[in-house]
PQR file of N, CA, C, O and H, with PARSE charges and radii, in Angstrom:
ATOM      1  N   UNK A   1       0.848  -1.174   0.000 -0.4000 1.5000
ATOM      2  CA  UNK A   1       0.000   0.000   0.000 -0.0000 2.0000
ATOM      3  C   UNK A   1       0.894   1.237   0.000  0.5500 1.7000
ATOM      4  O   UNK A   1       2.012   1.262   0.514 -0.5500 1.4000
ATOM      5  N   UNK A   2       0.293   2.286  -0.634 -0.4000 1.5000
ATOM      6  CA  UNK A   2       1.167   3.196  -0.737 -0.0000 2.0000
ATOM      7  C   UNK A   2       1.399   4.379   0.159  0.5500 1.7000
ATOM      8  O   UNK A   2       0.506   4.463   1.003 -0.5500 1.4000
ATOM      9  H   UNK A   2      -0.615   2.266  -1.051  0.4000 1.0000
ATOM     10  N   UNK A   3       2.054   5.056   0.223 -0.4000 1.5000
ATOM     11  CA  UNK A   3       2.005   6.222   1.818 -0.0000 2.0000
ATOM     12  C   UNK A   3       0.922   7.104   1.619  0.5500 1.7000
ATOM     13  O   UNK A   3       0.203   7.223   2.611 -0.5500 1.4000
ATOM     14  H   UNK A   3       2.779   4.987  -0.463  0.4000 1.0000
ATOM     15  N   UNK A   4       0.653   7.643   0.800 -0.4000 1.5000
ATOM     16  CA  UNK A   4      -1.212   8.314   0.524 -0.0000 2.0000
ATOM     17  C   UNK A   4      -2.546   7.814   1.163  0.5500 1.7000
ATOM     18  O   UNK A   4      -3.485   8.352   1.750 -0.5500 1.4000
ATOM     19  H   UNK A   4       1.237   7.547  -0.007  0.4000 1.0000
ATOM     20  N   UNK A   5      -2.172   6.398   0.745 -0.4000 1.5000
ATOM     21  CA  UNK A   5      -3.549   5.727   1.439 -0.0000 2.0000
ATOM     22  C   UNK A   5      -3.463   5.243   2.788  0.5500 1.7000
ATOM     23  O   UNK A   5      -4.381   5.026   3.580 -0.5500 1.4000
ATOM     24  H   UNK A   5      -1.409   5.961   0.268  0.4000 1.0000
ATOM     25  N   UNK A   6      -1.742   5.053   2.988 -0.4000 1.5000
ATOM     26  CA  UNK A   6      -1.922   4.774   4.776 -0.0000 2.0000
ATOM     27  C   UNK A   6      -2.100   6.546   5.091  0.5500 1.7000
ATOM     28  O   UNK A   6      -2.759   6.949   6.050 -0.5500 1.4000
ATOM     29  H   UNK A   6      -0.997   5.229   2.345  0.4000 1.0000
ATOM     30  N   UNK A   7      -1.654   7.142   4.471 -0.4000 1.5000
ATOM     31  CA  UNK A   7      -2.093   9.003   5.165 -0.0000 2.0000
ATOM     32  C   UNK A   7      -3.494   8.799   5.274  0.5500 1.7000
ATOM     33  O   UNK A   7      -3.829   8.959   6.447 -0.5500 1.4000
ATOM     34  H   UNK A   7      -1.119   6.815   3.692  0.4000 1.0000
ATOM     35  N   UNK A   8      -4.595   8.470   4.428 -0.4000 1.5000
ATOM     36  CA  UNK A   8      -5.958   8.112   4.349 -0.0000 2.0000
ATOM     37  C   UNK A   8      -6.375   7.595   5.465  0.5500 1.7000
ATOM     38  O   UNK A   8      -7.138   8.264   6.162 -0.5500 1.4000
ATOM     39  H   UNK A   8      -4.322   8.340   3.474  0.4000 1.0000
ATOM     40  N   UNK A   9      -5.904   6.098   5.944 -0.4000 1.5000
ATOM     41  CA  UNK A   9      -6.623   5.754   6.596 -0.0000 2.0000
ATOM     42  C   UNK A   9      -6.456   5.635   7.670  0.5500 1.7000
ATOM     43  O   UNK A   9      -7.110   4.807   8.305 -0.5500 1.4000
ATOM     44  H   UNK A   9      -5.284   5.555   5.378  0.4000 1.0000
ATOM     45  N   UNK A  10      -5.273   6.627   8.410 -0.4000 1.5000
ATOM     46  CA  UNK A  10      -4.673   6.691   9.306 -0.0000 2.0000
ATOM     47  C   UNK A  10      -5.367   8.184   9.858  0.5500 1.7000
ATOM     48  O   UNK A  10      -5.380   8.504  11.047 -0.5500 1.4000
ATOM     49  H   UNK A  10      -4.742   7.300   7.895  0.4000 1.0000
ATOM     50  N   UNK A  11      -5.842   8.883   8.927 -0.4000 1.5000
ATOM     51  CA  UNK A  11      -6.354  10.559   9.547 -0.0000 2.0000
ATOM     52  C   UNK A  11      -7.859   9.931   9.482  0.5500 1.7000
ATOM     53  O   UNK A  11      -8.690  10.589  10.109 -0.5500 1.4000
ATOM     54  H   UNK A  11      -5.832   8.624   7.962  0.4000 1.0000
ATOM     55  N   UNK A  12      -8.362   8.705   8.793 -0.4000 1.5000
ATOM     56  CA  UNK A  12      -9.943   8.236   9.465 -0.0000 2.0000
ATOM     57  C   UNK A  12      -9.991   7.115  10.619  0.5500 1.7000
ATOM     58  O   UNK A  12     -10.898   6.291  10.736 -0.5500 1.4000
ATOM     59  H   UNK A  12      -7.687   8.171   8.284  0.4000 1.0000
ATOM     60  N   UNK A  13      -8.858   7.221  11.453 -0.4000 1.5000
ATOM     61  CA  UNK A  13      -8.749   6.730  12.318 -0.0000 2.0000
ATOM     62  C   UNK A  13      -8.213   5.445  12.485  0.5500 1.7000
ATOM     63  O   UNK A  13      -8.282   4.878  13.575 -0.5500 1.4000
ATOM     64  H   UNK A  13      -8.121   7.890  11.358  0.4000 1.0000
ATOM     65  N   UNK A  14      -7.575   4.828  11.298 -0.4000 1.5000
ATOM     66  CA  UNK A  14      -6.471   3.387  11.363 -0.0000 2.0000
ATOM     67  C   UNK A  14      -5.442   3.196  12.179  0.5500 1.7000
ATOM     68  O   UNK A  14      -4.427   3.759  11.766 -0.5500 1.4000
ATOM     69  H   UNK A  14      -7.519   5.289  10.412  0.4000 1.0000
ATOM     70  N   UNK A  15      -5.301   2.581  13.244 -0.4000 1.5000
ATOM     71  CA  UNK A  15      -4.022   2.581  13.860 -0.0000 2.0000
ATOM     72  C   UNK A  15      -3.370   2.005  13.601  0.5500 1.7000
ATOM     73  O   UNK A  15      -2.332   2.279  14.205 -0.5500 1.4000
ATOM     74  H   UNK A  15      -6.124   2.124  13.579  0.4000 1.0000
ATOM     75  N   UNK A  16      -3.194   0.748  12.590 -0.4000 1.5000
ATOM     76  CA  UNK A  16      -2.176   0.345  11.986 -0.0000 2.0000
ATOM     77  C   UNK A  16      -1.930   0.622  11.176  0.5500 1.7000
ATOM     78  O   UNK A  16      -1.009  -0.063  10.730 -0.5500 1.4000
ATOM     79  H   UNK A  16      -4.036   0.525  12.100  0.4000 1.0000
ATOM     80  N   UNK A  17      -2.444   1.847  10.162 -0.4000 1.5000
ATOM     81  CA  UNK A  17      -2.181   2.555   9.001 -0.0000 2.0000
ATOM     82  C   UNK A  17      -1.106   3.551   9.428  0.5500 1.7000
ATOM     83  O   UNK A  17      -0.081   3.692   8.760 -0.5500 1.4000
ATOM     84  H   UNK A  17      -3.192   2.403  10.524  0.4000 1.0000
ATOM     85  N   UNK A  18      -1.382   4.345  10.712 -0.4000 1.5000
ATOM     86  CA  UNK A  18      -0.123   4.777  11.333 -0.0000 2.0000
ATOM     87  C   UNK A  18       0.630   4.442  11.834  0.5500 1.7000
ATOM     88  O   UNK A  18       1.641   5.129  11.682 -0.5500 1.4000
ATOM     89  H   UNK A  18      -2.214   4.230  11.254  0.4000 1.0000
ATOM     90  N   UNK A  19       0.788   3.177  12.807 -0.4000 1.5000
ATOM     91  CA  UNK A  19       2.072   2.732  13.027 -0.0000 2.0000
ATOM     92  C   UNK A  19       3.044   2.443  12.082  0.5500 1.7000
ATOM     93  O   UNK A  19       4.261   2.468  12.259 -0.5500 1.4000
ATOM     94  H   UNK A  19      -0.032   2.619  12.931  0.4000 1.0000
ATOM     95  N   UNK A  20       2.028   1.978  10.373 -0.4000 1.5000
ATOM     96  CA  UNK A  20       3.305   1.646   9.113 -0.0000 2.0000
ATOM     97  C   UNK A  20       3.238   2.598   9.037  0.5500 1.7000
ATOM     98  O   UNK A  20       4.151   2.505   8.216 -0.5500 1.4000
ATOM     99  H   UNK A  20       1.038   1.957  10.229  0.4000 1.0000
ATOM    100  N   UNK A  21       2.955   4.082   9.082 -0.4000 1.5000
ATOM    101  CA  UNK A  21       3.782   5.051   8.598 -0.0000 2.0000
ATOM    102  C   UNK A  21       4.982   5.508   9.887  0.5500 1.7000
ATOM    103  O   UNK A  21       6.133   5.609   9.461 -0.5500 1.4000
ATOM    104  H   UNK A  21       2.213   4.157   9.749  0.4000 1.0000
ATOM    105  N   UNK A  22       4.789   5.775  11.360 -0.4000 1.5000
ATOM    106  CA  UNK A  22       5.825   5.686  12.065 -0.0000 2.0000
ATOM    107  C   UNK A  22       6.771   4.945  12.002  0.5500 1.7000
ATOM    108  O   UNK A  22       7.805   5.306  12.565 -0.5500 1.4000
ATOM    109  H   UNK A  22       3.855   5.692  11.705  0.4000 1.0000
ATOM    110  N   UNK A  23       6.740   3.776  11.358 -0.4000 1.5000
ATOM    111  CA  UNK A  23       7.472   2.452  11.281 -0.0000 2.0000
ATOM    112  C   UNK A  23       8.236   2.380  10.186  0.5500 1.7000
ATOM    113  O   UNK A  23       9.318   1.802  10.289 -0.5500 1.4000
ATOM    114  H   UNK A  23       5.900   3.483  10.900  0.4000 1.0000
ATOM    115  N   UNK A  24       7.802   2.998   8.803 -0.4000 1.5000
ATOM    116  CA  UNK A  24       8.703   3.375   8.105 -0.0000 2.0000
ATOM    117  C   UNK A  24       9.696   4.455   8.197  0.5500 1.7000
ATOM    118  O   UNK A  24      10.741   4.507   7.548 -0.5500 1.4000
ATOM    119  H   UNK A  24       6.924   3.468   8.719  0.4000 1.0000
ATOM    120  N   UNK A  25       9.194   5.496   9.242 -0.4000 1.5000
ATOM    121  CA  UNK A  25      10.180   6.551   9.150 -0.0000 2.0000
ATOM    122  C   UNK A  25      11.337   6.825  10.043  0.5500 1.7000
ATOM    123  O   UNK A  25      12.170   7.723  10.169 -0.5500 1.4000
ATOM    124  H   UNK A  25       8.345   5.454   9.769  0.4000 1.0000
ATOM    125  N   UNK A  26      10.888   5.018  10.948 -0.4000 1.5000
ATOM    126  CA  UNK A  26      11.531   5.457  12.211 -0.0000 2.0000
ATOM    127  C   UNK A  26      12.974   5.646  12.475  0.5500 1.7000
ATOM    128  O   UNK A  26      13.185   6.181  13.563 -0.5500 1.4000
ATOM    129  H   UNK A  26      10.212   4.289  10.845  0.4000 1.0000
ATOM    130  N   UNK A  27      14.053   5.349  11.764 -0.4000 1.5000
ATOM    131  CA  UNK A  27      14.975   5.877  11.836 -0.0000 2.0000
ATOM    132  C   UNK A  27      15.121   7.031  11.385  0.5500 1.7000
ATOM    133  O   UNK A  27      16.328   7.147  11.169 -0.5500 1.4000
ATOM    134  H   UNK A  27      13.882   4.915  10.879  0.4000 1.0000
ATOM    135  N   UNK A  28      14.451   8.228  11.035 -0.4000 1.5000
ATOM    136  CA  UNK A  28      14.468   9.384  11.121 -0.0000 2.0000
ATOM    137  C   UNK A  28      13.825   9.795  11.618  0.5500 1.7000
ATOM    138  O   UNK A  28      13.377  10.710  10.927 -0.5500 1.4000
ATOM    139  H   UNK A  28      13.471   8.133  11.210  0.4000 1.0000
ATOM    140  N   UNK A  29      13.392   9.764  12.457 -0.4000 1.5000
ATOM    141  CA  UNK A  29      12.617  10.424  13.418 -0.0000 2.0000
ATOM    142  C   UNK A  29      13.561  10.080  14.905  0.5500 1.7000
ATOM    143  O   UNK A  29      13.546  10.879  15.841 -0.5500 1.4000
ATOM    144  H   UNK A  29      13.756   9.021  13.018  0.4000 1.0000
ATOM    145  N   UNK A  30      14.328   8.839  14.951 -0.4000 1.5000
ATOM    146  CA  UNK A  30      15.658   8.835  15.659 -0.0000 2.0000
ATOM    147  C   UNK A  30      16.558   9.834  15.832  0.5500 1.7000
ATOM    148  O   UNK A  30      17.072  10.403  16.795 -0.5500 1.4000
ATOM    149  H   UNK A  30      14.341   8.190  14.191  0.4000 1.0000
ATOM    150  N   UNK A  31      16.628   9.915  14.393 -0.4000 1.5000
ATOM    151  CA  UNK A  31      17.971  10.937  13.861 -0.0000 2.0000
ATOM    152  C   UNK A  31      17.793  11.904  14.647  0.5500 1.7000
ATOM    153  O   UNK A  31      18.546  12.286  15.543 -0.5500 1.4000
ATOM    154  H   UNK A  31      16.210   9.452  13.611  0.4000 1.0000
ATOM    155  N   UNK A  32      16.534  12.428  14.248 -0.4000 1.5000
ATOM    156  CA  UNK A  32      15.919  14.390  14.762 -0.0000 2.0000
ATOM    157  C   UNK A  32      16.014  14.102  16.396  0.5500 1.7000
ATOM    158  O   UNK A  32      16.543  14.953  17.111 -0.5500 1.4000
ATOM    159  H   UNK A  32      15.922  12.118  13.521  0.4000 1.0000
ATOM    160  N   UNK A  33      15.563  13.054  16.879 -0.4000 1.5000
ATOM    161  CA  UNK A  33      15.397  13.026  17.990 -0.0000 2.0000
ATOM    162  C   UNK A  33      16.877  13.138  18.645  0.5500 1.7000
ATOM    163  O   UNK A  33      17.018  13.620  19.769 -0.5500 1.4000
ATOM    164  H   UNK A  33      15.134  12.362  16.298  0.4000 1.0000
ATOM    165  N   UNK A  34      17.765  12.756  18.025 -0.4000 1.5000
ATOM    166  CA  UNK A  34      19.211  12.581  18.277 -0.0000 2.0000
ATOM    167  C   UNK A  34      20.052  13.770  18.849  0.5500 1.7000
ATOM    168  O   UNK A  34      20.656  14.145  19.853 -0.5500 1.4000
ATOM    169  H   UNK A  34      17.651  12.365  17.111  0.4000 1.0000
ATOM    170  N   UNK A  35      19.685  14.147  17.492 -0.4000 1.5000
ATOM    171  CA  UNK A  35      20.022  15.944  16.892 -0.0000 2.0000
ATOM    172  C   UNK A  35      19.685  16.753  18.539  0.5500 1.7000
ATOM    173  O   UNK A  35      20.490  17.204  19.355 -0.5500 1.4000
ATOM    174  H   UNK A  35      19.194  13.843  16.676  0.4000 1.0000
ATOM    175  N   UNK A  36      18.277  16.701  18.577 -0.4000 1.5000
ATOM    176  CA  UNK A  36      17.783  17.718  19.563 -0.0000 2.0000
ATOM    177  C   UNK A  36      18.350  17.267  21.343  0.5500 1.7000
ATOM    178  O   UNK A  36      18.928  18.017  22.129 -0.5500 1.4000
ATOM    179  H   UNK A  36      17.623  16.335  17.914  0.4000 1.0000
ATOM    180  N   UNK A  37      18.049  16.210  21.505 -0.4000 1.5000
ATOM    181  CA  UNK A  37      18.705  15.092  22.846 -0.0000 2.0000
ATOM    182  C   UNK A  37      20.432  15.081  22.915  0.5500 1.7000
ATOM    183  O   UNK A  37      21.172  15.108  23.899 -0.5500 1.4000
ATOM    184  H   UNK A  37      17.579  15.601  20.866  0.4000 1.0000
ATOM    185  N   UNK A  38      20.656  15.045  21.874 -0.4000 1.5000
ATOM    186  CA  UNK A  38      22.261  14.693  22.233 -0.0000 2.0000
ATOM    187  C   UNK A  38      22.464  13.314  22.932  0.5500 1.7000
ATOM    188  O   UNK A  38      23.556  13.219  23.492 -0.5500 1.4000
ATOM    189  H   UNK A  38      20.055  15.023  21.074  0.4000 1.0000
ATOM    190  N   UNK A  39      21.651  12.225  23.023 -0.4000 1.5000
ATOM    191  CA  UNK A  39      21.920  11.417  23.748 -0.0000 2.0000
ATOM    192  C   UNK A  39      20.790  10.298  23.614  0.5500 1.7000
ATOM    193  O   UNK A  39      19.566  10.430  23.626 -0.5500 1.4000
ATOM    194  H   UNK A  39      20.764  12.302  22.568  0.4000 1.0000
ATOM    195  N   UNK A  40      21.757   8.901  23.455 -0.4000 1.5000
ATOM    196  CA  UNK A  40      21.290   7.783  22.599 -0.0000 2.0000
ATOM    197  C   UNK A  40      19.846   7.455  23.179  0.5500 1.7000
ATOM    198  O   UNK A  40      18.716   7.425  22.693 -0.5500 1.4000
ATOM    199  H   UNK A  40      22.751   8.794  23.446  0.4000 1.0000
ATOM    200  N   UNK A  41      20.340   7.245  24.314 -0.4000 1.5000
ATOM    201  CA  UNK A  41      19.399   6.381  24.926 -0.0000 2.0000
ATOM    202  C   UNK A  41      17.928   8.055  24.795  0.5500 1.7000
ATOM    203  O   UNK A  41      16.962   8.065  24.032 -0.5500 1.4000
ATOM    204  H   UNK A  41      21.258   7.269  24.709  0.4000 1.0000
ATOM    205  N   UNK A  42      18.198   8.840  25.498 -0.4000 1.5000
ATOM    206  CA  UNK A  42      16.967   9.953  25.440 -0.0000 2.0000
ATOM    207  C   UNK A  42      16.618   9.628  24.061  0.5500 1.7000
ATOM    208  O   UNK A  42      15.594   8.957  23.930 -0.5500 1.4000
ATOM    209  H   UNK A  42      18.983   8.832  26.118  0.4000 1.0000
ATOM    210  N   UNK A  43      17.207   9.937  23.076 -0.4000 1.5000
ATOM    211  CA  UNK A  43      16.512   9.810  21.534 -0.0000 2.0000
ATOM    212  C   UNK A  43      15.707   8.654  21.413  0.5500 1.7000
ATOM    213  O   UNK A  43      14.675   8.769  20.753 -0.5500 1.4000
ATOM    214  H   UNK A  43      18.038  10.482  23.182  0.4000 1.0000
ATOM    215  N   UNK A  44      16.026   7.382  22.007 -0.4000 1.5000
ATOM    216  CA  UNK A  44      15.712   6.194  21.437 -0.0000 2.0000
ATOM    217  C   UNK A  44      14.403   6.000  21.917  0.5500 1.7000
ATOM    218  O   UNK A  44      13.773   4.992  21.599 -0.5500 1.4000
ATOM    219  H   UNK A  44      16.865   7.289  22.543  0.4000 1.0000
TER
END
């Protein structure tokens, strides 16, 4: 499925439509978290 339609069915209330989208991004969303924390474990 493509990231449009998990955006779809994740803003009509899918929660596993959003976890695959958190789940794909999650090493960047690490990263940022990294960036701002300075520190592994806080980011993680």
């Amino acid at each position: 499925m493509d990231s449009l339609k998990r955006v779809a069915r994740a803003k009509a209330g899918d929660k596993q439509a959003l976890l695959d989208l958190v789940l794909a991004r999650e090493r960047e969303f690490y990263g940022l978290s990294y960036v701002y924390m300075r520190n592994e474990q806080d980011a993680a």
